[in-house]
Structures are given as C-alpha cells and as structure tokens.
N, C-alpha and C positions, 0 to 999 in steps of 0.2 A: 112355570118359567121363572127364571132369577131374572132379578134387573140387575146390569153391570153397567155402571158410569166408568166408559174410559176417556180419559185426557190423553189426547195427541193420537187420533186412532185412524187418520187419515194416509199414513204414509210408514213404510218402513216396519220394525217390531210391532208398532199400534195396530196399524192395519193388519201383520197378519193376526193377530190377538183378535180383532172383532172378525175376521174371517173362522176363525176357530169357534169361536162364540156366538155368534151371532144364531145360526139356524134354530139352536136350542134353548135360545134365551133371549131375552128382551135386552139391546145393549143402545146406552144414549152414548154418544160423541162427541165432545168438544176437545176444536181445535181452529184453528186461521183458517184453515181450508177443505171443504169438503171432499170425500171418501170420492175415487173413480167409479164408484159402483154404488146402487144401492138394493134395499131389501125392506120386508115388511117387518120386519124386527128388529128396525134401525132408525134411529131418531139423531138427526144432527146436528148440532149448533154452531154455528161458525160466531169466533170471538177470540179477542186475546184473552188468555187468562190471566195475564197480571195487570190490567190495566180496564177489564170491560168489568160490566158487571156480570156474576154467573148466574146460569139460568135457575130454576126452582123444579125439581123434579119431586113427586111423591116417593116413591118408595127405590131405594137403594140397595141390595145385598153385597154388591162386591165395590171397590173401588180401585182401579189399575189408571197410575200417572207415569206416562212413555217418556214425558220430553225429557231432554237433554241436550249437552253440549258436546262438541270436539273440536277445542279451540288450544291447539299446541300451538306453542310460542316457548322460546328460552325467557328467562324468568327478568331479565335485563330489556326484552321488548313489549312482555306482556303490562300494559296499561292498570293502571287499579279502576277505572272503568269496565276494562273488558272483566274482570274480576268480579267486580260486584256483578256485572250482568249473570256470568256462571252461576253464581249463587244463588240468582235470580230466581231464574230456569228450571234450575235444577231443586232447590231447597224451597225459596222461599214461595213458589208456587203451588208446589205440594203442600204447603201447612197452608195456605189459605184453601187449597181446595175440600183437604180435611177437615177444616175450623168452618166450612160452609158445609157440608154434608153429613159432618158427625153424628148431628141429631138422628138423621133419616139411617144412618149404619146402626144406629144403635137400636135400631126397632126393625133390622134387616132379618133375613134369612140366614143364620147360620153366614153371621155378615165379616168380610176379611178387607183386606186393604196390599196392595200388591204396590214398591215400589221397582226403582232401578238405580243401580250401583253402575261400578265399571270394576273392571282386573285393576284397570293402575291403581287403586285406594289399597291395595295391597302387595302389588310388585311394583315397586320402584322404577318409575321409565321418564327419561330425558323428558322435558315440555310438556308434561302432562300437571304442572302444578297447579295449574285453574283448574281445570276438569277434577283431579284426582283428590283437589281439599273439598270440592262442591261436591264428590259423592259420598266422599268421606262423610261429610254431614249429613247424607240421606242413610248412610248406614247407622249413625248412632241416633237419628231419628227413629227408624225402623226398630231398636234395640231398645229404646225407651219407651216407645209409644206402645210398641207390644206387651212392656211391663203395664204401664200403665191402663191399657183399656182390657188387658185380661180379666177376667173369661170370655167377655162379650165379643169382643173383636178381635180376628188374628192378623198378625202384621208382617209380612217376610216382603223381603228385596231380592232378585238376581241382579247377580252382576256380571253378566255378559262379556264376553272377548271380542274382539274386531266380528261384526256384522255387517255383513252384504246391502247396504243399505242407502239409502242419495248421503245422511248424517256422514258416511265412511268413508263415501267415493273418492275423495283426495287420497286417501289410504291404498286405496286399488285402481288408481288413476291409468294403470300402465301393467304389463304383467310383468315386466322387472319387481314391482314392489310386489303385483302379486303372487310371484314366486317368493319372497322376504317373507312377506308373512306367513306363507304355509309353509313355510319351512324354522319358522321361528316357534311354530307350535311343535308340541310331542307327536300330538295327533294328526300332525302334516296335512290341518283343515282349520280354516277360519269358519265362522258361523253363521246360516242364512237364518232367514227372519222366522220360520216354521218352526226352526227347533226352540230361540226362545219361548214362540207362542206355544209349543206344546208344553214346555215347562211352567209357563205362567198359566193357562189351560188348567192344569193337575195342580199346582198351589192355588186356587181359586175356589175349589172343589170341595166337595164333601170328604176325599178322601184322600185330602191334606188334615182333616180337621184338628190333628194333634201338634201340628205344628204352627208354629211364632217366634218372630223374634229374630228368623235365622235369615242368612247371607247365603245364596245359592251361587257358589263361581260356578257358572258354564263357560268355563276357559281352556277347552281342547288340551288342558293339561298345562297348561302356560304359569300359572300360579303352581302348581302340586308336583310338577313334575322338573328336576333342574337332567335334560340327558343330554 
C-alpha cells in the first residue's frame, strides 16, 4: 500500500481523489471538515492549514493539495485583503505543507507531489485576477520545485475547467448559466469531480513516472481550442 497525504479531500475534486484512492492505499486527510463517509484506509484530521498546527505522519509517498479559490470580482472591487487571502489558499499553504512533509517524500515510495492550477492562468477571463495571479504562482511553483527536487520527487499540477463542485455552484447556480458554460466549451461539457480524480489518479502512479514539472489543462478544449 502507498501512503497519500491529501489536503482538502473532504469535499468536491479532494474527495473524489480519496474515493479513487482510498481502497488501494493508505490515504491521510486534512481538511476543516470531515469526509461524509468513512473507510479502514482512511485517517482524518480536521484542522486549518494555515493557522493550526499540522499533524506528524511517518511515512509519505504521494502529496495531493486540493484547496482553492473562486473569488471573481472586477479588479476595482476586489480588496487587497481578499487578495492576499487567494494567495493564501492557494500558494502559500501548499509550501508550507511541502516545507512540513518534504523530509518524509524524500524517503517515500517512488514519491510525487500533485498540485492545482485553473484555465484562467492561461486564458484571459474578466474577474478572475485573484484567482488567476494565485495559480499562476502554483504553476511556476510546480515548475521550479520539479527542477529542484529531481530525481527524487515528481511534481505536476492540473488545471482544471469549471467543475461540478459546492467551490463552482455560483457558476451553475441556474441552468441559463449552465447552458453558457457548456456551450462556451468546444467539447459542449464542463467537468465533474471523477474525471479530475482520474487524471490525478494516473499522475500519482507508477506509470506517470517520467513525467514532472508539467501543467495538465483538462479544459474541454477551452484553452486549445478557439471554434
């Protein structure tokens, strides 16, 4: 059995990620609030991470950090509070969770590090400037830290399109907008929470193991495709 430490695996992407994971492996949790379900191969800890202290686990092979933000605003009501918070969240929770776990990745299993991005850090979209500079920095995180801990540890991010998820629901509040959205994609589909987990799934694995470093868009075409 691998051990995998995910952050934020109680709701949304996280969860289905420890649903995919979980029967076959040994997976800890932290997050504010615990999982709807549980399992004998599932250890949880409830806690803030940027404020509590993290727990002490032995051994480590994979590390997957969920959380995130979706906090559109135009750029004239967005607050530099709500600003730093995004950065929070999104950036600076993720280094301290690596700058607390690193030792135990480095004596892992054929040990990797899984982040999240979003599309806007690469398509340009109205009110997405908190969100889109806070993943912006998890991407050249991912990009550095890949350089840096090669061989030993691999490091990729997806970055996701609109996901079916509570984080989204303002986005699919109504099926006017949910008609907008799938129609604003190529592939006339937004994304539920299975298919990222199956993507981060198979980046986790043995048989990603040549790859680090890289940005996976799962963006129904919305990035790649202009029709």
């Amino acid at each position: 059995m691998r051990n995998i430490l995910v952050i934020g695996g109680s709701k949304g992407i996280g969860k289905a990620i420890i649903t995919n994971l979980v029967e076959e492996n040994h997976v800890y949790n932290v997050s504010r609030t615990s999982p709807d379900f549980s399992h004998n191969n599932l250890t949880h800890f409830s806690l803030d991470i940027l404020t509590d202290e993290l727990p002490e686990i032995d051994k480590i092979d994979t590390l997957i950090y969920c959380p995130g933000s979706i906090n559109l605003k135009p750029i004239s009501r967005l607050k530099l509070e709500e600003f730093r918070d995004d950065f929070e969240i999104n950036v600076v929770g993720a280094v301290k969770i690596i700058q607390k776990y690193l030792p135990k990745l480095k004596e892992g299993n054929s040990p990797n590090i899984l982040l999240f991005s979003t599309v806007a850090s690469k398509l340009g979209m109205p009110f997405h400037a908190s969100v889109a500079a806070a993943k912006s920095a998890v991407e050249g995180l991912t990009k550095s830290l890949g350089a840096e801990l090669a061989p030993t540890i691999r490091v990729n991010a997806i970055a996701p399109t609109v996901t079916d998820t509570d984080l989204a629901s303002k986005l699919l509040r109504n099926d006017r907008m949910i008609e907008n959205i799938t129609e604003r994609h190529p592939l006339k589909k937004y994304l539920q929470p299975k298919e990222v987990a199956d993507l981060a799934t198979f980046l986790t694995s043995d048989k990603a193991k040549s790859i680090s470093g890289q940005i996976f868009e799962l963006d129904c075409g919305i990035v790649s495709f202009k029709i």
